[in-house]
Phi, psi and omega in degrees: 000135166267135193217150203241121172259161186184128170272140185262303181236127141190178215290017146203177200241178176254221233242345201259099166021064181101025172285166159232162182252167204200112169307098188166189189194136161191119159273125164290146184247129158243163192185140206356077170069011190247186191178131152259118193261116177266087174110159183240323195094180201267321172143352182292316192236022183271324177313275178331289190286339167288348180287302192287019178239000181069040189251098172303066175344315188299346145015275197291116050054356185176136172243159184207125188250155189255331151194219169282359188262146192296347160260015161264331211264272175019319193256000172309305173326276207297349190267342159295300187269007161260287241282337203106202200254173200200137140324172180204096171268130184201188182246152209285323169285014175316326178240035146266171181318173209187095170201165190245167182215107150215136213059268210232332180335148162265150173318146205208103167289127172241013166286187187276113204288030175218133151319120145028261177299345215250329160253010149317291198303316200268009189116327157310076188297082204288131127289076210268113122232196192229353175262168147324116153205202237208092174285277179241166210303135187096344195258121183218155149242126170322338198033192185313143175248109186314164179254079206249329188276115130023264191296274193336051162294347165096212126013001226275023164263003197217135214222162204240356155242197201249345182293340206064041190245345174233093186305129152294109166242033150065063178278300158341344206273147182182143184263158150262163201230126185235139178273113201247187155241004159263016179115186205267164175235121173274115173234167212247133157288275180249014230322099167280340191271022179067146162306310165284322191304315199304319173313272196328294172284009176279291176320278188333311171300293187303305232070343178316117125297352200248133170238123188265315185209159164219122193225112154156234149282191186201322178106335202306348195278009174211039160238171181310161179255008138304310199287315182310247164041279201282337186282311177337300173305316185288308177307321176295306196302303208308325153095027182303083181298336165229130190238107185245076183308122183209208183045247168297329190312336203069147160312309205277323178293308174313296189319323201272312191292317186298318183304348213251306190252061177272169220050007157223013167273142145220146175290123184289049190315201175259104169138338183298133197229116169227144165263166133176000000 
């Protein structure tokens, strides 16, 4: 099957005219005349940039949130009050608490900044599981990504109270998987579950081994530069041909990934577009 990809939202745009950037991240998946929306965005610009790339929201047939924090979750509301109602794929933990604490900073609720009920009532047909499975033909979500690699500790700054006493460790987090005929494509919201982990249960899951892309966050621009070190090493083993970094990845972390994979790192902006 052939699928067309498109960042709709994330925190800087490319080259396509009166787009906006947003701390945050959603991609479209299109695919014989169907369409899957992965991630929302924080809700400012998903609308606004599928109108200026000519990307028919109404499209879409299945939303897929990658967890809880609000700059994935966010853009539902308003995708709901153009489009109608939508499926909804997450993880059952999806509307838990949620805040970041860091340094000296005061705690910051970083969930998803709508009830449940409240976009049941708007339309939101919710699919809640924790597994692996086969949304539409080609389509899989990862569900919980076991925590198996060592080096991926993620985060330490993000917490399930406002006190900062109960570390989050984002058990929701969870990618989509497109089955390709150049091999599998990943795509990441923030994979707080690490990058290798996710690869690893991807193959595992798929039967699949040839990995073609991975587009989205990576998280790295707020991990250690041991766990960056080491996912580096790993990706050069994974044999990965395209790595399209956005969101969360960071300035330091890209710049270091572009040096590393040059000609197969790109940055994945708002407007970056992949066939295969």
């Amino acid at each position: 099957m052939k699928f067309r990809i498109t960042v709709l939202c994330d925190n800087s745009v490319g080259p396509i005219s009166g787009t906006l950037g947003e701390h945050g991240f959603a991609a479209l998946v299109e695919h014989e005349g169907d369409a899957v929306l992965f991630d929302t965005g924080q809700g400012n610009t998903l609308l606004h940039n599928a109108q200026r790339m000519n990307r028919d929201l109404r499209k879409v047939g299945k939303v897929v949130l990658s967890h809880g924090h609000y700059d994935h979750t966010g853009g539902l509301w308003p995708l709901l009050q153009s489009c109608g109602g939508k499926e909804v794929y997450a993880h059952p933990g999806v509307f838990a608490r949620r805040y970041a604490v860091r340094d000296r900073e005061k705690s910051q609720s970083i969930g998803i900044p709508y009830g449940e009920e409240f976009l049941r009532g708007q339309g939101a047909a919710f699919n809640l599981s924790e597994v692996f499975r086969e949304i539409e033909p080609d389509i899989f979500l990862t569900g919980e990504v076991p925590r198996t690699t060592p080096y991926e500790q993620g985060d330490t700054g993000l917490f399930c109270d406002d006190a900062g006493c109960s570390p989050d460790h984002l058990p929701d987090d969870q990618s989509l998987i497109l089955r390709t005929a150049r091999g599998l494509v990943l795509l990441l919201g923030c994979c707080h579950a690490g990058i290798i982990n996710t690869i690893e249960l991807a193959r595992e899951k798929t039967g699949i081994t040839e990995l073609y892309a991975v587009i989205g966050g990576s998280h790295l621009g707020f991990c250690s530069q041991a766990q960056l070190a080491e996912t580096i090493k790993a990706l050069r083993v994974s044999g990965v041909q395209k790595i399209c970094g956005s969101h969360c990845t960071g300035f330091a972390a890209s710049a270091r990934l572009a040096k590393e994979f040059p000609g197969h790192y790109h940055p994945a902006q708002v407007g970056y577009t992949l066939e295969v």
